[in-house]
C-alpha positions as CSV (number, residue, x, y, z in Angstrom):
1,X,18.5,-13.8,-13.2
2,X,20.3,-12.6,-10.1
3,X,19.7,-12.7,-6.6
4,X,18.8,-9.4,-4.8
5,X,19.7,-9.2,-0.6
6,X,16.9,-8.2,1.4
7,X,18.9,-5.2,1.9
8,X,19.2,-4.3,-1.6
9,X,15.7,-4.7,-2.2
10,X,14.4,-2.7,1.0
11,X,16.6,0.0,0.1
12,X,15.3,0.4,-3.3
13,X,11.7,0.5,-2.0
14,X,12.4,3.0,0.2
15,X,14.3,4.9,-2.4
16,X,11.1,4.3,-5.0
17,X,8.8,5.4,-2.1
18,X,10.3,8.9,-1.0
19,X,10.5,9.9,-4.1
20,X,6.9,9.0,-5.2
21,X,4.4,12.3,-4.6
22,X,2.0,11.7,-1.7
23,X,3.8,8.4,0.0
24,X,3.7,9.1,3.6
25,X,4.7,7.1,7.0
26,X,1.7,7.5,9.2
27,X,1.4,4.3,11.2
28,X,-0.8,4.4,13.8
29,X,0.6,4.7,17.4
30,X,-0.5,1.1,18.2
31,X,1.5,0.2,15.2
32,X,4.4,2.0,16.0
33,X,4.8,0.0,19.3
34,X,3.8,-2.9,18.5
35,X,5.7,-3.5,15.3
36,X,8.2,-0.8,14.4
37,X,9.2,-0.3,17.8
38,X,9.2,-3.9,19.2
39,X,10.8,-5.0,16.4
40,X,13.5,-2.6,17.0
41,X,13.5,-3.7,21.0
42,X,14.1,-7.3,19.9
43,X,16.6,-6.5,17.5
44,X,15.1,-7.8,14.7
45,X,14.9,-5.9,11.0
46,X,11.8,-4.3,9.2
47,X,11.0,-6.2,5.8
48,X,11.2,-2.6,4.2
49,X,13.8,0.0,5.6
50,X,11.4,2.8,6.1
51,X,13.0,4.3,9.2
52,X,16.1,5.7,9.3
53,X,18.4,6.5,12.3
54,X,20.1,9.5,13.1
55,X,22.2,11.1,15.8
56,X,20.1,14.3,16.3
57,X,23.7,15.1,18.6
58,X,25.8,15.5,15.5
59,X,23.4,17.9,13.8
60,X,21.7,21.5,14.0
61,X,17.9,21.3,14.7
62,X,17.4,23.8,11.2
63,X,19.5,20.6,9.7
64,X,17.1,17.8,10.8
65,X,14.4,18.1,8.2
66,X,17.0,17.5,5.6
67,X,18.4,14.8,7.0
């Protein structure tokens, strides 16, 4: 049996999630600061890749929700 990164395996739960019917990301505010965010501060990664970064510069706003 192989060895999956935890790359690999965050990016195929977040690839099984978005495609599931009904999965949403609605943390809370208090756990958007203190986890997602602080996380993110500190420069540390999330178990699970559920945020993804964008450059809203490069892009049309009508683009966006696509993205």
């Amino acid at each position: 049996m192989g060895v999956v990164s935890e790359s690999a395996s965050a990016d195929a739960f977040s690839e099984v999630m978005s495609s599931m019917p009904g999965f949403r990301f609605h943390p809370t505010d208090e756990e958007l600061v203190m986890y997602y965010l602080k996380r993110k501060i500190c420069g540390k990664k999330l178990k699970f890749n559920v945020i993804c970064e964008t450059d809203v510069y490069k892009w049309d706003p009508e683009d966006l929700p696509g993205i």
